[in-house]
N, C-alpha and C positions, 0 to 999 in steps of 0.2 A: 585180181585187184581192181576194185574201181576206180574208174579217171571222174573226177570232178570237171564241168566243164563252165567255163564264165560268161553268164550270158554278155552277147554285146549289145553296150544300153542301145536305146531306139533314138531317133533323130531331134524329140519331142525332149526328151531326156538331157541329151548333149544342150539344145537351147538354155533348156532349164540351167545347166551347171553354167554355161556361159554367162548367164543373165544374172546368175548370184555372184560368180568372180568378178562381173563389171559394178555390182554396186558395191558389193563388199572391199575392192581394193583401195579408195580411195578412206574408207575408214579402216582398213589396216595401215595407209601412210600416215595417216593421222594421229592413230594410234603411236604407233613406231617413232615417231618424233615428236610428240606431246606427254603420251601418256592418260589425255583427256578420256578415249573411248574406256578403258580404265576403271578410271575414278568414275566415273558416268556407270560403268555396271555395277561395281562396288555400292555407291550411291541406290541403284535400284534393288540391289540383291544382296544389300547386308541383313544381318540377322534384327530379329526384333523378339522381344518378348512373345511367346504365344499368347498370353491370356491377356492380349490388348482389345480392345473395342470401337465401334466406330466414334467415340468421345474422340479418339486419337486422329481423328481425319481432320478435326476442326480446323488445322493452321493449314495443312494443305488445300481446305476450300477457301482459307483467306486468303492465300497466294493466288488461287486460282482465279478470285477475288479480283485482287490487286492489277492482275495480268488483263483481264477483261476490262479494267478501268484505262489502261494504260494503250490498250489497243482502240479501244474508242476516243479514247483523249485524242491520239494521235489523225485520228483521221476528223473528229471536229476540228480539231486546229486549222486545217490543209481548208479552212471555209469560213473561221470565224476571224470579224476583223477584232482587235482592242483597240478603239477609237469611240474617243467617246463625242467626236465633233459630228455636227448635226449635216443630214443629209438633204441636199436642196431639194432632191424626188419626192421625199415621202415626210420631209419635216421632224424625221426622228435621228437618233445617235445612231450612228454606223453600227456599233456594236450590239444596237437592238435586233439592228434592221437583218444583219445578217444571221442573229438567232432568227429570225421568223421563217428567213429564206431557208437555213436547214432543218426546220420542221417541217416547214408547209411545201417549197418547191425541190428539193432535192430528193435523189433517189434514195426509198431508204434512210434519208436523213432521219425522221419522227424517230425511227428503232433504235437508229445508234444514238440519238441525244438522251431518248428513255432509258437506253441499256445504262446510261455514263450518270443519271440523275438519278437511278432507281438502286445503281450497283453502287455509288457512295456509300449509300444507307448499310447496304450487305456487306459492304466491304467493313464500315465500323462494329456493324452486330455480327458478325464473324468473328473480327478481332477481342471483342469483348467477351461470348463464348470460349473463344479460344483462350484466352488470360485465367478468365475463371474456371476452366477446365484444370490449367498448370495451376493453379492455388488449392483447388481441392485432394488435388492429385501429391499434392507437394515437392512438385519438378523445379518450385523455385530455388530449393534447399542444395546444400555442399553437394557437386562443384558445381550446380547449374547459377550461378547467383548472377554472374555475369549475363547469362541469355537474358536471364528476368528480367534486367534492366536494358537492356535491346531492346526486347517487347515491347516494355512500357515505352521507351522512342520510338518505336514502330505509331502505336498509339498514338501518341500525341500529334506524331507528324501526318498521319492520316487525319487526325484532326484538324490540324494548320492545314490540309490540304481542301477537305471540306467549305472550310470558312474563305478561304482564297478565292474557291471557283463561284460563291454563292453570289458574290459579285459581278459576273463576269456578264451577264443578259444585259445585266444596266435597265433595269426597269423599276420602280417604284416600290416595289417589296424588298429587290434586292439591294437599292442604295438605301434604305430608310433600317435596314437589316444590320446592313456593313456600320452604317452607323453606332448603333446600339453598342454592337462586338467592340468597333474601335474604343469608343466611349467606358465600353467595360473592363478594357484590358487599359485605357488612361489610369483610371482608378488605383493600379497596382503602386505599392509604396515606392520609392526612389524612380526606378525605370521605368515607372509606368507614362508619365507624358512625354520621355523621349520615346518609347513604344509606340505609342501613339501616334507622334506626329512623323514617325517614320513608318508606320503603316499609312495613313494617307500621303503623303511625300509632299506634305506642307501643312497649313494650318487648316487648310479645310478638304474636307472629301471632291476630287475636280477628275478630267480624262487622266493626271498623270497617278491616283490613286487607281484607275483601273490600268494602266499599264503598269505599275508594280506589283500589283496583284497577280497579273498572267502572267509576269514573269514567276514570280515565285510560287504559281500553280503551275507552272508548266515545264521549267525548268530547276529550280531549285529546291523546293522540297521535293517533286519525285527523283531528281538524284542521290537525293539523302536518304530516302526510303528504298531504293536498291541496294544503296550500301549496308546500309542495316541488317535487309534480308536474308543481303550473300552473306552476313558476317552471321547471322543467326540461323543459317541454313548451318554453314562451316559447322561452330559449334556442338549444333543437333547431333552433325556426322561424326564430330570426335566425341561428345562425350555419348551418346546411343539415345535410342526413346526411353523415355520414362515406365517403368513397369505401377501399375498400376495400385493402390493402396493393397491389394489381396492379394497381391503377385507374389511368391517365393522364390521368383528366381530374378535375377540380374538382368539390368537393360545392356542392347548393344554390346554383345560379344563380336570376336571376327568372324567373318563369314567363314563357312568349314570349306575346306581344300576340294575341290572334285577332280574325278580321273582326268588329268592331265593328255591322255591317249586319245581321249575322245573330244577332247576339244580343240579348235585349231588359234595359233597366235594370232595377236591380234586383235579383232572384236569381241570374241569370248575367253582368251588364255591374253594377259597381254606378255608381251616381249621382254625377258629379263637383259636391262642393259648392263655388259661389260663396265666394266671399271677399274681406274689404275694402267698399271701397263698392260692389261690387258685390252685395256678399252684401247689404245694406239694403236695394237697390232690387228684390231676389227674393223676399224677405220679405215676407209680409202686413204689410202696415201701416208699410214701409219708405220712406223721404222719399227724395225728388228730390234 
């Protein structure tokens, strides 16, 4: 009878396994008392129709969009002042002076203001592709009606967000611009001159119309436009992708079961928790 014999791993080996149980442990605690690692695989390993196309990437290049908007936002900010009072050095508004200084003397600054002025644009003609992609497709239709109307908020507020930050240089195109807009949006019937004169934050265009503007480019419509996302991402996840006008078969079924034996709890099997009185007696300190 042959003996079988077990190699013992090599020293190169043992690191290796050590070095996965130190990063994987703490997304197995994570796992274990969230649930998040989870939904997070779910999320990247649910099922989709097969016969989708790259039409169907469009919303996730607008995310990606959005995210690169929101990453360079944040680091203009950390440089730019909202001040529109003149500066004794140079004779101009603070808030000019300081765009000049993050295109011309900062590190890298020209790339991130280009990336944050150029990615506007991409981030509306994404969004716009992406809308007219669900209308051809007719993803708008029973039960997606609600996302439809997300979207179009997404929209808009990507638009109020555009028009907020076009302001924000404080130079001669941009105030004689904001003018127009504000002027345009006076026009609307009932609400339009309170509109108006609560986008300037008085009778006339002054610094405290550019510090109402950076706040709500900078904090409150991008708050508004995350929530939407996450509520429009949710949705996606519960009702499936859209199978496409030729498709024959169903969008977003469950993801199919795999062997269990091969996968460890956790980051790839997550943890089924107890419940009831059963969940007490799993628990530290749980009574008989």
């Amino acid at each position: 009878m042959a003996t079988s014999y077990k190699r013992k791993p090599t020293k190169a080996e043992i690191r290796r396994q050590k070095m996965e149980e130190l990063v994987v442990y703490p997304l197995d605690w994570v796992e274990e008392r969230s649930g998040l690692i989870g939904g997070l695989r779910y999320f990247l390993f649910r099922n989709v129709p097969a016969d989708i196309n790259w039409m169907q990437t469009l919303g996730s290049a607008a995310l990606t969009a959005f995210l690169v908007q929101a990453i360079t936002g944040v680091i203009l900010a950390m440089y730019y002042v909202p001040s529109a009072a003149t500066d004794p050095h140079t004779g101009n508004p603070q808030a000019y002076d300081s765009i000049v200084n993050i295109t011309d003397h900062l590190t890298m600054g020209w790339l991130v203001r280009g990336m944050h002025r150029w990615g506007a644009s991409v981030f509306i003609i994404l969004m716009f592709l992406h809308m007219g992609r669900v209308f051809l497709f007719g993803a708008y239709k029973y039960p997606r009606e609600l996302n439809w109307v997300i979207g179009v908020l997404i929209l808009v507020m990507g638009m109020m967000e555009g028009f907020t930050g076009y302001l924000l240089p404080w130079d001669q195109t941009a105030y004689w611009a904001t003018v127009v807009g504000i002027n345009l949006n006076g026009t609307a019937p009932f609400l339009g001159p309170w509109l108006a004169q609560f986008l300037r934050g008085g009778q006339v265009i002054s610094g405290y119309t550019l510090t109402r503007f950076y706040s709500l480019h900078m904090l409150v419509i991008p708050g508004a436009i995350i929530g939407l996302i996450t509520l429009h991402l949710y949705l996606v996840i519960r009702l499936g992708v859209t199978s496409p006008p030729w498709s024959k078969e169903a969008a977003g079924g469950e993801p199919e079961e795999e062997d269990g034996a091969q996968l460890r709890p956790g980051l790839t099997r997550p943890v089924a928790r107890p419940s009831g009185a059963s969940a007490m007696q799993a628990e530290p300190g749980g009574g008989e």
